[in-house]
Structure formats: structure tokens, C-alpha cells
C-alpha positions as CSV (number, residue, x, y, z in Angstrom):
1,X,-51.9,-77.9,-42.7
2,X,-48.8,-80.0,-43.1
3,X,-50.3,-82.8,-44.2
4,X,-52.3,-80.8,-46.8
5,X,-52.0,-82.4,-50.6
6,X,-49.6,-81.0,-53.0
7,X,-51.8,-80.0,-56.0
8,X,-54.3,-78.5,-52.6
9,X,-51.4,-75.9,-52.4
10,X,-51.1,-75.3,-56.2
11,X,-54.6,-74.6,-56.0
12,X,-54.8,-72.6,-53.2
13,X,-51.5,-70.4,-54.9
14,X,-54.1,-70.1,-57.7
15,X,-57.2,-68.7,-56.2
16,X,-55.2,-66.6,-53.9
17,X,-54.0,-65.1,-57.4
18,X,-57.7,-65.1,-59.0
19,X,-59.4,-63.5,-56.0
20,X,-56.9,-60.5,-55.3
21,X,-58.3,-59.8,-59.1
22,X,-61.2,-59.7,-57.9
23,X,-60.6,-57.8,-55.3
24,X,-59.0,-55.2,-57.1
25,X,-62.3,-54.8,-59.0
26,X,-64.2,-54.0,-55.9
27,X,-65.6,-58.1,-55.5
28,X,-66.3,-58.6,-51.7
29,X,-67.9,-62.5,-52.2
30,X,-67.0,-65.2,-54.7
31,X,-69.4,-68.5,-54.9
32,X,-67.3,-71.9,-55.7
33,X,-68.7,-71.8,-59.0
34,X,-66.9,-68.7,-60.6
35,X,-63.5,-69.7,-58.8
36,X,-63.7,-72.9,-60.7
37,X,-64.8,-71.1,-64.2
38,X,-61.8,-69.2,-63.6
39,X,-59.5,-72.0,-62.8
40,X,-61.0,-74.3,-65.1
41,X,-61.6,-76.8,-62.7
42,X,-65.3,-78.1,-61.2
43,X,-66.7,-76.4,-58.1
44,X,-66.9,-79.5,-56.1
45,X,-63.3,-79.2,-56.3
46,X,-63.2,-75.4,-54.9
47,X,-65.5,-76.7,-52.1
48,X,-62.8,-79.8,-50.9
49,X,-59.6,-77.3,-51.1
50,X,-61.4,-74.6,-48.9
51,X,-63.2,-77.8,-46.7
52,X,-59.3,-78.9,-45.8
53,X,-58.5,-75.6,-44.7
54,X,-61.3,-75.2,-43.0
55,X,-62.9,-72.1,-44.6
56,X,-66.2,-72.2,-46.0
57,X,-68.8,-69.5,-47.7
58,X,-72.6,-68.6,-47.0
59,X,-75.5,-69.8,-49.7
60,X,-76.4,-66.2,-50.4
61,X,-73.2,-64.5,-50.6
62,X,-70.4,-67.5,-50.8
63,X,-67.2,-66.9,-50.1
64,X,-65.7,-63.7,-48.1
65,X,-62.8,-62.9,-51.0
66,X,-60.6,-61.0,-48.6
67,X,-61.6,-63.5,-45.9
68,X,-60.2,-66.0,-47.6
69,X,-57.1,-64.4,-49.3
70,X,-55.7,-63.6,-45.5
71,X,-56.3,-67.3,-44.7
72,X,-54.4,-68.2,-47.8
73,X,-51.7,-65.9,-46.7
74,X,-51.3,-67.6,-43.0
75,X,-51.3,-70.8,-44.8
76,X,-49.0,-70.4,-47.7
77,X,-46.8,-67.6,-46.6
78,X,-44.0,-66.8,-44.0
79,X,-44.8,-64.3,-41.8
80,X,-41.1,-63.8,-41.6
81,X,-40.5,-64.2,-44.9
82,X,-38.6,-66.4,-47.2
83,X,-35.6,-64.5,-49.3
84,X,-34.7,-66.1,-52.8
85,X,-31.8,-66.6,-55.3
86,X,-31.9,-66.9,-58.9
87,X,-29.1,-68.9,-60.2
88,X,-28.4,-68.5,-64.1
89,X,-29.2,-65.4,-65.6
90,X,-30.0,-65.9,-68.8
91,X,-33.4,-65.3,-70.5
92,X,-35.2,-67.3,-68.4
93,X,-33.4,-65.7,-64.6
94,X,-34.1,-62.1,-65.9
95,X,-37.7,-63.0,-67.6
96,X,-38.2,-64.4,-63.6
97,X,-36.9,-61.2,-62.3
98,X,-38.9,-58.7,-63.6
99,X,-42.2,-60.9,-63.4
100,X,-42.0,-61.9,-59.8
101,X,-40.6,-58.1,-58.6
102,X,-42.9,-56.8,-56.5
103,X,-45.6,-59.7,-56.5
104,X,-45.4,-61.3,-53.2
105,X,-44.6,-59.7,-50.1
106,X,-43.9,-62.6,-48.2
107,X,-41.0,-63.7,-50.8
108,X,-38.1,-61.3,-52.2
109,X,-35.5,-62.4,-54.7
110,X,-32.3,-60.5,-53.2
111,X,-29.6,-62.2,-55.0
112,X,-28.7,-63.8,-58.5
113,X,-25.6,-65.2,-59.6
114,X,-23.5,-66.2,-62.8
115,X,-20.8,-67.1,-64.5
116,X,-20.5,-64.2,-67.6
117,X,-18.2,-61.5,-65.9
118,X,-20.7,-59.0,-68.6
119,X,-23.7,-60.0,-65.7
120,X,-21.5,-60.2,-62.3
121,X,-21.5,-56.5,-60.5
122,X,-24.8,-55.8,-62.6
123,X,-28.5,-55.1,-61.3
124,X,-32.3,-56.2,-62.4
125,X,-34.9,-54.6,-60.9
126,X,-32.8,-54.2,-57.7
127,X,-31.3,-57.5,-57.8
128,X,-28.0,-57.4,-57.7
129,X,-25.9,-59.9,-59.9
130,X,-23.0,-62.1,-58.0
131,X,-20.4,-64.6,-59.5
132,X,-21.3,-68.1,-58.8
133,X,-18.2,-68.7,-56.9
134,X,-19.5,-66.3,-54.4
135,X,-22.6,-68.5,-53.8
136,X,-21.8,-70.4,-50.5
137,X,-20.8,-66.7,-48.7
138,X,-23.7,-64.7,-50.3
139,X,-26.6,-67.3,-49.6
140,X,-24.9,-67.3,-45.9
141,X,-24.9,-63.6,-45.3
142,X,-28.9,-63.1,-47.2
143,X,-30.4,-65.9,-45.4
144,X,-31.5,-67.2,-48.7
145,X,-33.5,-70.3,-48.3
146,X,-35.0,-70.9,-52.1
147,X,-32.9,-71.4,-54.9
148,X,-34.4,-71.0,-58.5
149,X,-31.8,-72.7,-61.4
150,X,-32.2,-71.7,-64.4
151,X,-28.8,-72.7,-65.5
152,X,-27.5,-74.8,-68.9
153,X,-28.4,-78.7,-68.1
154,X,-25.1,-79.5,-68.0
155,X,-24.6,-77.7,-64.8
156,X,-27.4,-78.7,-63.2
157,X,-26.4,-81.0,-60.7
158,X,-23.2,-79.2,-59.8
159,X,-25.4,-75.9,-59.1
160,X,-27.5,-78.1,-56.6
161,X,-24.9,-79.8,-55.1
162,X,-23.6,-75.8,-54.2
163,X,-27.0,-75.1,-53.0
164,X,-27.5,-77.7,-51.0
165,X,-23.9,-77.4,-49.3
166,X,-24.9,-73.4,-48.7
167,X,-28.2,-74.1,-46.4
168,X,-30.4,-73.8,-48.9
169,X,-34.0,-75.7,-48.3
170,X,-36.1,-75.1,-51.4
171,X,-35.0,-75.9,-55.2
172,X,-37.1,-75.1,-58.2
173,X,-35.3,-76.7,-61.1
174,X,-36.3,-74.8,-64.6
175,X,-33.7,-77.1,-66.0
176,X,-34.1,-79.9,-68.5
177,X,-32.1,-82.8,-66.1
178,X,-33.4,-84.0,-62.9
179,X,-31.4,-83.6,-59.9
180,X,-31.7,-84.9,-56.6
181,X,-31.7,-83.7,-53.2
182,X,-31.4,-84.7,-49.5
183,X,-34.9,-85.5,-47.7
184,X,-34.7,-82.2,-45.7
185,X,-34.1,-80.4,-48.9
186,X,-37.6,-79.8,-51.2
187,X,-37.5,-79.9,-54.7
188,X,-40.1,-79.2,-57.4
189,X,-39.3,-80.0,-60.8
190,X,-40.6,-77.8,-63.9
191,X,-40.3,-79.8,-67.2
192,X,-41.4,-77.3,-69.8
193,X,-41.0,-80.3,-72.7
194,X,-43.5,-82.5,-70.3
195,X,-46.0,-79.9,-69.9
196,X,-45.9,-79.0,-73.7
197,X,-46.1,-82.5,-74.8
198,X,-49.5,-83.0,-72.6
199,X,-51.0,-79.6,-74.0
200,X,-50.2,-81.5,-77.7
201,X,-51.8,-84.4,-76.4
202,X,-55.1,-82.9,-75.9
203,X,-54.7,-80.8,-78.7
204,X,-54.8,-84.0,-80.5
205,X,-57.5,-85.4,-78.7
206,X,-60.0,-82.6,-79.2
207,X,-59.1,-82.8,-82.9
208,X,-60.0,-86.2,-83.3
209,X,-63.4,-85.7,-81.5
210,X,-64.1,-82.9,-84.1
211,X,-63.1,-84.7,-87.1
């Protein structure tokens, strides 16, 4: 499983979050087909993910749905658990906050920290606010291993360059600047002006085709 594709993992985060809808409206089997409609990819697609992981369905009743979330779960999760940070809590840390509370068992946001003295000492959703300069002690004494920066640009690369010296060994940068990290350190990258840019792309596209 190490050597599994990235985009295989976003994929299998994404059925895992399809089929425990499913699930929670009494759906014991799933064929390829109607994971794909609901991912909007193709189902030949569905069938190579699930081949790599080595989980495959039946012709009459395709896939076992909570079958195949549990393998999902030994693939994907911790079984230990991973505890995460949230650094910058401005719109985008809190927004974070109360979507991801609760969702995942397997990965708990138990710290956040800033720099506004109006947010230090506070709570969100149980999560207790810290100053920044407490970051290297706190990330120490939580075992936190994921960092998620949702700071200003201009302090991106000083906030990884913190995380990085504190033991963290996962970064996802909301930020607009790329940072870098060491090798042992992984780092995913979300460019929200990127992503919009390609969904105005194909906007474009598909209105040319109509016209």
C-alpha cells in the first residue's frame, strides 16, 4: 500500500465518504457504476482503485459497502491515531473547525494557535486556542503530527519553518505561497485560485461547445 498512487488515495478518501452515505441509508452492496455516478468519474476507474487494494465485488451484488469502508479504514487511517493543529484562526481555521469536528475518528484537531490575544485562551468546538509562540511546547506535549496553515501569506514560511522545527510530519498549506519542506516532512498544497481558475476553464469550454 505504500506505493499506492496519490490521486488512488484521494479517491479512496472519496468513496470511503460516498459509501458511509450509503450506508446510513440502509445500502449493504454498491456496483462500480453508481460509485463512479457519484464521484463523477468512469467505473473502469472504480474497478482499478479497489483492484490495487485488492478488494473486489460480486456480479450480482457488487461491492460489500461496509466491507469495503473497513478496508478503507485499515488503509487510510491510524489505528493509533493522528492528532492535528490548526494554525491561523481566522475564517478559514474556524470554518475547518466546526466542519471536521467529529468527522473522523481516526484524526482529532486538539490544538489551534494565533497571534490575536482576542483568540488565545479561547475555545471552538472543544479546541482550545494557544499563542503561536507556544507552538514548539504544545505540538511537543499533544503529540501533534499534522499541521493545517491557514495563516496570512506573508507568514507562511515562517509558520512551516516552526512546524517543521516542532516534529511535525504532515503540512496542509491553505495558503496562497508555496513553502517547502524536508523530504521526511509531507506536504500537500491547496491553491484555491488554481482550482478556481480550472473550474472557469471548463466553464468556458462547455460554453463554447454550446454556442
Amino acid at each position: 500500500m505504500k506505493h499506492l498512487p496519490h490521486k488512488t488515495i484521494e479517491r479512496l478518501s472519496q468513496y470511503r465518504r460516498a459509501l458511509l452515505i450509503c450506508l446510513d441509508k440502509g445500502q449493504t452492496h454498491i456496483y462500480s457504476h453508481e460509485i463512479a455516478r457519484i464521484q463523477h468519474i468512469t467505473a473502469v476507474q472504480v474497478r482499478r482503485d479497489l483492484m490495487l487494494i485488492g478488494y473486489t465485488g460480486t456480479l450480482r451484488k457488487g461491492y460489500n459497502v461496509k466491507e469495503l469502508i473497513d478496508l478503507i479504514g485499515e488503509i487510510i487511517d491510524s489505528q493509533e491515531g493522528i492528532n492535528v493543529a490548526i494554525i491561523g484562526m481566522g475564517n478559514l481555521g474556524r470554518a475547518l473547525i466546526n466542519y471536521f469536528s467529529g468527522k473522523r475518528s481516526h484524526l482529532k484537531i486538539v490544538a489551534s494557535f494565533d497571534i490575536n490575544p482576542d483568540k488565545i485562551g479561547n475555545s471552538m468546538s472543544g479546541v482550545p486556542c494557544y499563542s503561536s509562540e507556544e507552538m514548539d511546547k504544545v505540538i511537543k506535549e499533544k503529540d501533534i503530527r499534522i499541521g493545517i496553515m491557514t495563516v496570512p501569506a506573508e507568514f507562511a514560511s515562517q509558520t512551516t519553518d516552526a512546524l517543521v522545527k516542532a516534529g511535525i510530519k504532515g503540512i496542509l498549506n491553505y495558503t496562497p505561497k508555496p513553502v517547502t519542506v524536508p523530504k521526511e516532512v509531507y506536504l500537500e498544497e491547496y491553491d484555491m485560485i488554481t482550482s478556481l481558475e480550472k473550474v472557469a476553464f471548463y466553464v468556458k469550454l462547455n460554453e463554447k461547445e454550446e454556442a
